[in-house]
PADREN-168787 format. One record per residue (C-alpha): residue in one letter; x, y, z; residue number from 1. Coordinates in nm, 3 decimals, always signed. Each point is the difference from the previous one (the first is absolute). Example, Ala and Ser with C-alpha at 12.3 -4.5 7.8 and 13.67 -1.06 7.14 Angstrom:
<pt type="A" x="+1.230" y="-0.450" z="+0.780" seq="1"/>
<pt type="S" x="+0.137" y="+0.344" z="-0.066" seq="2"/>
% end
This chain:
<pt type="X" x="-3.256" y="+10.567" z="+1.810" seq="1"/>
<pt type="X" x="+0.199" y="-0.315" z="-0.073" seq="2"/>
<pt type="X" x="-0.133" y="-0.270" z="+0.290" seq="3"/>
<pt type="X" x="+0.221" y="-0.151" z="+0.232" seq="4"/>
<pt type="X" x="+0.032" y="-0.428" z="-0.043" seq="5"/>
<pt type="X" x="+0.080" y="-0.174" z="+0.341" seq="6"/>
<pt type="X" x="+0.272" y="-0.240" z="-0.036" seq="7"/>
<pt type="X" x="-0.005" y="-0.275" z="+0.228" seq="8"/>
<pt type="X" x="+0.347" y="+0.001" z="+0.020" seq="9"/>
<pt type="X" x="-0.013" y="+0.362" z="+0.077" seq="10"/>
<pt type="X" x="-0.222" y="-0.063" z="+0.284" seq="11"/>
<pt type="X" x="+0.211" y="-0.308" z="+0.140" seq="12"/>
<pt type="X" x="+0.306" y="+0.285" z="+0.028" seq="13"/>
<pt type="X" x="-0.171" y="+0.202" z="+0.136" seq="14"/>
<pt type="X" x="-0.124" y="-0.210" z="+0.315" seq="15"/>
<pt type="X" x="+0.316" y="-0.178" z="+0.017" seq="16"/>
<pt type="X" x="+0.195" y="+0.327" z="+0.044" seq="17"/>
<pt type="X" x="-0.225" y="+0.171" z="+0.241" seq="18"/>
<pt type="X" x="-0.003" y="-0.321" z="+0.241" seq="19"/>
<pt type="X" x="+0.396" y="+0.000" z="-0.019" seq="20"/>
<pt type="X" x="+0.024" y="+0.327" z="+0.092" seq="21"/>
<pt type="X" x="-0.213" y="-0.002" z="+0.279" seq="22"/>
<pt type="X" x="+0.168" y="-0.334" z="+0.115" seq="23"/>
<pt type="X" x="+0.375" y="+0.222" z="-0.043" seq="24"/>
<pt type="X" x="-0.169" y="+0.288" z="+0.184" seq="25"/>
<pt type="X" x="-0.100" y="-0.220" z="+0.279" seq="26"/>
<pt type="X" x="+0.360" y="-0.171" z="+0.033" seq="27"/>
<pt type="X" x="+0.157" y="+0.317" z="+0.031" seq="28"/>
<pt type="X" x="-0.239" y="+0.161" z="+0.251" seq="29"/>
<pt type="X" x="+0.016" y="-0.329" z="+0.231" seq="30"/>
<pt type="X" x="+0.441" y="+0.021" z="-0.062" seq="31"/>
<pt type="X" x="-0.057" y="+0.375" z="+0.124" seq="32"/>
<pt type="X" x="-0.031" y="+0.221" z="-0.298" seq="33"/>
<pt type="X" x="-0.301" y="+0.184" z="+0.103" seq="34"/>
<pt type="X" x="-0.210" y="+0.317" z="-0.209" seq="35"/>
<pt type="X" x="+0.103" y="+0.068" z="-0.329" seq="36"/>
<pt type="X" x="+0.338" y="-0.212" z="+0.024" seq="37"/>
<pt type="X" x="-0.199" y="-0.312" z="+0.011" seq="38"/>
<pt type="X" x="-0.173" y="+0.102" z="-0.350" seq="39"/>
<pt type="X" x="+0.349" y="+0.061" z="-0.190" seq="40"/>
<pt type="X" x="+0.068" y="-0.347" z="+0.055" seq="41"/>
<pt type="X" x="-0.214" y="-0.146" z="-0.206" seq="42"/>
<pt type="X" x="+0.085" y="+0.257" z="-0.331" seq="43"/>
<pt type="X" x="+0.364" y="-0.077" z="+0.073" seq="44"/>
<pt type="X" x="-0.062" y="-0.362" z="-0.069" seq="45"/>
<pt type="X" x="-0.225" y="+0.038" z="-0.297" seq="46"/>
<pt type="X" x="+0.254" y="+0.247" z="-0.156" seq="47"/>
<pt type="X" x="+0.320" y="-0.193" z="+0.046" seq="48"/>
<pt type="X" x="-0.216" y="-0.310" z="-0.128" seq="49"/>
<pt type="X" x="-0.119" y="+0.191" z="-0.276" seq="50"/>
<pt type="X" x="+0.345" y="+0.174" z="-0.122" seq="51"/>
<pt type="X" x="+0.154" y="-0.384" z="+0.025" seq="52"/>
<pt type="X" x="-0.236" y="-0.126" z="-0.258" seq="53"/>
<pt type="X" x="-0.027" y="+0.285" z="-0.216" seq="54"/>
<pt type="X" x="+0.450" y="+0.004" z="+0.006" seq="55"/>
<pt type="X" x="-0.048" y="-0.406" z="-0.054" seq="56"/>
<pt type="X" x="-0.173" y="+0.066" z="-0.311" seq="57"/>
<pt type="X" x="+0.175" y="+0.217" z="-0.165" seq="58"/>
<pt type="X" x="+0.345" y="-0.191" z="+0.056" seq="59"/>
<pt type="X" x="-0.082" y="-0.364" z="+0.030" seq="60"/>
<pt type="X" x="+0.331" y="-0.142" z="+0.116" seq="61"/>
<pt type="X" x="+0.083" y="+0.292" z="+0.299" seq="62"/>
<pt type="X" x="+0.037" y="-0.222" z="+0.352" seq="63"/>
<pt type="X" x="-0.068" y="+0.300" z="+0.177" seq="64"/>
<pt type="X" x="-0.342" y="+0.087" z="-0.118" seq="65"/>
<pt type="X" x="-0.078" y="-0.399" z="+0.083" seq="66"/>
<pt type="X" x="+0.163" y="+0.052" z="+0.362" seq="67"/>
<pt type="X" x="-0.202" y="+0.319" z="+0.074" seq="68"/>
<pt type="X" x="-0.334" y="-0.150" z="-0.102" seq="69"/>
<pt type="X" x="+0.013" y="-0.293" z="+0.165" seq="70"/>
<pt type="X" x="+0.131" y="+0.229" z="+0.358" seq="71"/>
<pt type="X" x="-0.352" y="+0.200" z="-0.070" seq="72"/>
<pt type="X" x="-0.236" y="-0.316" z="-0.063" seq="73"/>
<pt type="X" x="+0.162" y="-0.148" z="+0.315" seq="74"/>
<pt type="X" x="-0.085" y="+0.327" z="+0.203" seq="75"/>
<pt type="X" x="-0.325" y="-0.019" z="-0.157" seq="76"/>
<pt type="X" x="-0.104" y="-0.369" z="+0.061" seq="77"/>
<pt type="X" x="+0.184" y="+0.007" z="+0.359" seq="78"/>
<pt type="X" x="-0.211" y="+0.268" z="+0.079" seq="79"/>
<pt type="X" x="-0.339" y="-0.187" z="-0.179" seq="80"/>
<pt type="X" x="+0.069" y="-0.289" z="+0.202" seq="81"/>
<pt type="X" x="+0.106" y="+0.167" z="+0.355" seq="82"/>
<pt type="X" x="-0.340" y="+0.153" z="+0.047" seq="83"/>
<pt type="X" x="-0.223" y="-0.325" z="-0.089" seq="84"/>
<pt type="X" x="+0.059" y="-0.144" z="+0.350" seq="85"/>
<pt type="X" x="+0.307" y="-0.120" z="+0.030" seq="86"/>
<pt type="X" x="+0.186" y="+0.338" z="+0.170" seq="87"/>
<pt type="X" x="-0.129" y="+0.148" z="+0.299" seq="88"/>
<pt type="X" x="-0.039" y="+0.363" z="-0.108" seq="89"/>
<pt type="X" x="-0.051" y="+0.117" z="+0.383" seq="90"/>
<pt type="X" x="+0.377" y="-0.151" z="+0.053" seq="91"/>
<pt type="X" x="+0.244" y="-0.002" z="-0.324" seq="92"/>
<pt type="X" x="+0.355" y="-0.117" z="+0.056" seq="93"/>
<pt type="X" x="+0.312" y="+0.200" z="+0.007" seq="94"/>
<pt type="X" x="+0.137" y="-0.096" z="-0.314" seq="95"/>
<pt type="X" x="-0.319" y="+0.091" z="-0.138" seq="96"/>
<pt type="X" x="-0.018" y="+0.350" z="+0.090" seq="97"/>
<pt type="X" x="+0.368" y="+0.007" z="-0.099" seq="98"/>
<pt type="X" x="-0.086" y="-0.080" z="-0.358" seq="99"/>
<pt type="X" x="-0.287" y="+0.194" z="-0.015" seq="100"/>
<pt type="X" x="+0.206" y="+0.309" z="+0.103" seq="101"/>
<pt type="X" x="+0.280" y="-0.070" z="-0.181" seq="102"/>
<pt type="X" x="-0.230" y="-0.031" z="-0.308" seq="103"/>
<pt type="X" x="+0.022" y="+0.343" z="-0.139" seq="104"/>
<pt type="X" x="+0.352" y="+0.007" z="-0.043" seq="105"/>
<pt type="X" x="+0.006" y="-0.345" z="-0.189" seq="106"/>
<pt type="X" x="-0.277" y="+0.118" z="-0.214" seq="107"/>
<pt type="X" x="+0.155" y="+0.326" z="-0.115" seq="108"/>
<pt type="X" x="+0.345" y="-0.191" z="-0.075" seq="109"/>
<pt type="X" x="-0.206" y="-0.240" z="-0.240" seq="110"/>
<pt type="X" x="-0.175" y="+0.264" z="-0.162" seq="111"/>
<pt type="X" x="+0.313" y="+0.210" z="-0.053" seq="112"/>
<pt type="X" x="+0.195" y="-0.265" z="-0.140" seq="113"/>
<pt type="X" x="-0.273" y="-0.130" z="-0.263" seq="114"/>
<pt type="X" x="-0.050" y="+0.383" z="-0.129" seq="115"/>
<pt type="X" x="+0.334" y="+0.050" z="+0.018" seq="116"/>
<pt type="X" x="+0.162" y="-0.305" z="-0.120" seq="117"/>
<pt type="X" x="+0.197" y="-0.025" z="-0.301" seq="118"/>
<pt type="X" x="-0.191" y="-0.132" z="-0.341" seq="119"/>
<pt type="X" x="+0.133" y="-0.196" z="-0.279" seq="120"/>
<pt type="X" x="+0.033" y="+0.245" z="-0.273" seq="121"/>
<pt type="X" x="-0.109" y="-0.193" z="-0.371" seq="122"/>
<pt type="X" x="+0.279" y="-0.030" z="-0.210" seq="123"/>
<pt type="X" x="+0.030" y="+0.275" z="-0.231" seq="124"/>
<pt type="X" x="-0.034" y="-0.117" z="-0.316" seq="125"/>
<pt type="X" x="+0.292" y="+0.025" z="-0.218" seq="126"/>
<pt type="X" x="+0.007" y="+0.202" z="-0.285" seq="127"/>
<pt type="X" x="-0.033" y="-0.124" z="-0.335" seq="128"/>
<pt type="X" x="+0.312" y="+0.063" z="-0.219" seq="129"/>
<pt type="X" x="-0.082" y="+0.280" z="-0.261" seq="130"/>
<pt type="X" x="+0.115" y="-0.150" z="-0.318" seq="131"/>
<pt type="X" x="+0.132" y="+0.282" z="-0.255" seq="132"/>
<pt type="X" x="-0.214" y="+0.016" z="-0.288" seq="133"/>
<pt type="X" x="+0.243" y="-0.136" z="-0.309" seq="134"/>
<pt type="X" x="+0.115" y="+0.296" z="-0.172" seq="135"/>
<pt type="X" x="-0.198" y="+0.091" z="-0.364" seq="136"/>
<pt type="X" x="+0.173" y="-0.030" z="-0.300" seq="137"/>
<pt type="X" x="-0.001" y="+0.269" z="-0.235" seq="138"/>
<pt type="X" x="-0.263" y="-0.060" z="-0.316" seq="139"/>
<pt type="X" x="+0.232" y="-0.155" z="-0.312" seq="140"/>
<pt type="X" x="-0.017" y="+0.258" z="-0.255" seq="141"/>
<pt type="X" x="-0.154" y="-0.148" z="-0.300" seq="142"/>
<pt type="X" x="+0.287" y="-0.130" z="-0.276" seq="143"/>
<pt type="X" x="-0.044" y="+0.125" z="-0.361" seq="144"/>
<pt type="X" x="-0.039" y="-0.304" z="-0.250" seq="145"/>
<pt type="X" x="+0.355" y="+0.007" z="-0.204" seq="146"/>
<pt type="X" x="+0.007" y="-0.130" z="-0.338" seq="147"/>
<pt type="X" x="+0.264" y="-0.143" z="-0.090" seq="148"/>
<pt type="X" x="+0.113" y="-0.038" z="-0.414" seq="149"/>
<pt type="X" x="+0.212" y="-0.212" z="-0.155" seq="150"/>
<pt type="X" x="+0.230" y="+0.167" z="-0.244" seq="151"/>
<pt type="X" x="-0.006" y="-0.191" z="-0.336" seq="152"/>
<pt type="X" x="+0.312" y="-0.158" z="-0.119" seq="153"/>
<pt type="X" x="+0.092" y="-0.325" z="-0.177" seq="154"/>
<pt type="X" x="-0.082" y="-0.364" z="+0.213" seq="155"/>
<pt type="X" x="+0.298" y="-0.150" z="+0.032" seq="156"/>
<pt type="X" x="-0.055" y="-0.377" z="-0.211" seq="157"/>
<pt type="X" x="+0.021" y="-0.299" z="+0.184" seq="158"/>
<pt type="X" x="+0.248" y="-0.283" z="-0.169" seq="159"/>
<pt type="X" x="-0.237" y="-0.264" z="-0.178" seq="160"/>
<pt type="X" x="-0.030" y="-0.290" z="+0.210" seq="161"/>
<pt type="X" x="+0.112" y="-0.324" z="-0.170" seq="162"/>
<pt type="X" x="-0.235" y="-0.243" z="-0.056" seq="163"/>
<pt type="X" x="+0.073" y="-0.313" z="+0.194" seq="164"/>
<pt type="X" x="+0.121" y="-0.304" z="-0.189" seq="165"/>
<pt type="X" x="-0.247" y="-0.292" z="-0.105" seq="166"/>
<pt type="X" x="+0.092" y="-0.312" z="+0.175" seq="167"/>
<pt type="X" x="+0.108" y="-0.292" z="-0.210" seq="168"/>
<pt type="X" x="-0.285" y="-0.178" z="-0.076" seq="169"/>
<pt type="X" x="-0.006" y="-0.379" z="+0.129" seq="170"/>
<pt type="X" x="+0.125" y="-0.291" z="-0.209" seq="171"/>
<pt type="X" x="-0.282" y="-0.179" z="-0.137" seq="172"/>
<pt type="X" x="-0.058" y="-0.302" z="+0.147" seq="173"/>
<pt type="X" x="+0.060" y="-0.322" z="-0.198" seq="174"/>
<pt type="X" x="-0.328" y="-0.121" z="-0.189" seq="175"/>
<pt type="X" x="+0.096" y="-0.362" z="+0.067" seq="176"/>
<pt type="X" x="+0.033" y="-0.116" z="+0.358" seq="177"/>
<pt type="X" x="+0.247" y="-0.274" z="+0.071" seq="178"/>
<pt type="X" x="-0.122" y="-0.324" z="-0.058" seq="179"/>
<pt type="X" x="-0.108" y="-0.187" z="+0.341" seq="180"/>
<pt type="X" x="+0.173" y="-0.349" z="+0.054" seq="181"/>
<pt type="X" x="-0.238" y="-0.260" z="+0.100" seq="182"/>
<pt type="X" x="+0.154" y="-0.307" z="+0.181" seq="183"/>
<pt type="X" x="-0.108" y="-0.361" z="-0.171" seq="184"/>
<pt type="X" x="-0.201" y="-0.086" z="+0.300" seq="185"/>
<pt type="X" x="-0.180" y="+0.301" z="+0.065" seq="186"/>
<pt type="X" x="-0.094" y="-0.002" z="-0.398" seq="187"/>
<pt type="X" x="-0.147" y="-0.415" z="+0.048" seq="188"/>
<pt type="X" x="-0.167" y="+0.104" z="+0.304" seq="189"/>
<pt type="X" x="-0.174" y="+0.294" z="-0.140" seq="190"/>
<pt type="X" x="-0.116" y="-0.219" z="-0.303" seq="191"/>
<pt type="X" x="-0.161" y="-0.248" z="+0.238" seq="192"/>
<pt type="X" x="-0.176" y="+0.294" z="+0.169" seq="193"/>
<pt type="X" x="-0.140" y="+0.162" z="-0.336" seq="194"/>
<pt type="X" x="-0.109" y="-0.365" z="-0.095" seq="195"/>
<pt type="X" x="-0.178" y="-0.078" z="+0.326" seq="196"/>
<pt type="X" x="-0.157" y="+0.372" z="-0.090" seq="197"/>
<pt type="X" x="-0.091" y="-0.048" z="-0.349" seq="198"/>
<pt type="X" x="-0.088" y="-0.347" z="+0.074" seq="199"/>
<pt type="X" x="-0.265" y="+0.146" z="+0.305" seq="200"/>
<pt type="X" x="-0.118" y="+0.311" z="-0.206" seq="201"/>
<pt type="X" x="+0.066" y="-0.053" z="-0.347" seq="202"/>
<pt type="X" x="+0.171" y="+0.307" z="-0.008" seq="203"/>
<pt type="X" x="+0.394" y="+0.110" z="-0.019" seq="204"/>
<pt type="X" x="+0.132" y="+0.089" z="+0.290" seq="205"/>
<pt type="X" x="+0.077" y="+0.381" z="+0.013" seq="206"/>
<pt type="X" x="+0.342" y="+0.193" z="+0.158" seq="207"/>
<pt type="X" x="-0.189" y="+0.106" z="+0.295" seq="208"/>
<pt type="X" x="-0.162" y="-0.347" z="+0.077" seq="209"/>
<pt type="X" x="+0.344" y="-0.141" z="-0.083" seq="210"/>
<pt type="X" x="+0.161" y="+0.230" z="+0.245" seq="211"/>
<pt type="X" x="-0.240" y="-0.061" z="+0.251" seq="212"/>
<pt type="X" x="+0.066" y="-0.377" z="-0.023" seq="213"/>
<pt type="X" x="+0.387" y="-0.020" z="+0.034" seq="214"/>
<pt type="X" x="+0.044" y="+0.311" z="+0.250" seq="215"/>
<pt type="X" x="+0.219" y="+0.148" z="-0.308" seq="216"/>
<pt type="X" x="+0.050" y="+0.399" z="-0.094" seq="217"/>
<pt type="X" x="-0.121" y="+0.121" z="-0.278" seq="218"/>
<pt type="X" x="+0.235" y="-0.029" z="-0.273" seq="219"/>
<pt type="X" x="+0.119" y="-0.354" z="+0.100" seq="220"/>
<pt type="X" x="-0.382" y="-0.076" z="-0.063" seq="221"/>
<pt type="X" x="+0.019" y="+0.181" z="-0.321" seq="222"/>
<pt type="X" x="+0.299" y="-0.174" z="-0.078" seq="223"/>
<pt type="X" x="-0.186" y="-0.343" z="+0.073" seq="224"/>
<pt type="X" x="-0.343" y="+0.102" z="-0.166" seq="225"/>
<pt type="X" x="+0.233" y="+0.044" z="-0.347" seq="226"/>
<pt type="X" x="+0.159" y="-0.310" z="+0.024" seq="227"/>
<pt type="X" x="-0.306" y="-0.179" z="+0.063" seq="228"/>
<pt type="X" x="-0.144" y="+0.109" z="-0.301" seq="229"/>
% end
């Protein structure tokens, strides 16, 4: 046998029902409900509380479930808090005994409407489109290899291509170059130049030294270098 574990939240339900019921059962004996009337109080309270929470979880945004419960926790506190002290039981008001009497009626309207009451279907989900399956083509029937043959006959000849014509070969160039003028001047000044040379390295002064000196191209300073000889 599978042992029973005390909760101690179990527990605190437990007493904290059975001393609101007694304090409901005492309000509505002192507002005149007497015998068995004055114990159906109490279960009417706990039941419309109850079907207001359980209607408050199942659709979160419903005002009427929120309306109801909060109409059931006020009977229930009013009730807690009437018989501490603060009501004289031996003489309850009129409008007291009015709404304990007219209690019933209020509680079976509540509890009617939250069973009763319209839900919020879900949204059926839509169904997906059924996409036709692409039709199959037929397998190709394998094609034979074909062979095809040539007939033989005579390849029709080509015309000879002619051979393209030699270009004229260039006109050789003359083996003597034009003589070079040298002015008087230039000629004195380039002697004085190869004598400071000769004089300074014993040596005669060469084209390329000679060019170097004057600032003169190449075959000017030729031209001078021969002369000088």
């Amino acid at each position: 046998m599978s042992r029973i574990r005390i909760d101690a939240v179990l527990v605190q339900a437990v007493i904290a029902g059975a001393l609101s019921f007694a304090h409901l059962h005492d309000l509505a004996a002192a507002a005149g409900q007497d015998g068995w009337k004055a114990w159906a109080y109490p279960v009417s309270v706990d039941l419309l509380l109850v079907a207001a929470w359980r209607r408050m979880r199942t659709t979160a945004d419903n005002r009427a479930a929120w309306a109801w419960f909060v109409i059931a926790l006020a009977a229930s506190l009013g009730a807690n808090v009437a018989t501490a002290g603060l009501l004289d039981l031996d003489d309850v008001p009129a409008w007291l005994r009015i709404l304990v009497a007219g209690w019933p009626a209020l509680a079976f309207l509540g509890g009617t409407l939250l069973v009763h009451s319209p839900q919020t279907a879900p949204a059926e989900t839509e169904a997906a489109p059924v996409v036709a399956a692409p039709p199959v083509a037929p397998a190709a029937e394998p094609v034979p290899d074909v062979t095809v043959e040539r007939a033989p006959g005579s390849t029709p000849e080509l015309p000879p291509v002619p051979a393209p014509e030699a270009a004229p070969a260039p006109a050789p160039a003359s083996a003597t170059a034009p003589a070079v003028s040298v002015p008087p001047a230039l000629l004195d000044h380039a002697r004085k130049v190869a004598d400071t040379h000769h004089a300074t390295t014993g040596n005669r002064i060469d084209p390329a030294t000679l060019r170097a000196r004057l600032g003169v191209p190449a075959p000017l300073a030729d031209a001078i270098t021969a002369q000088l000889a």
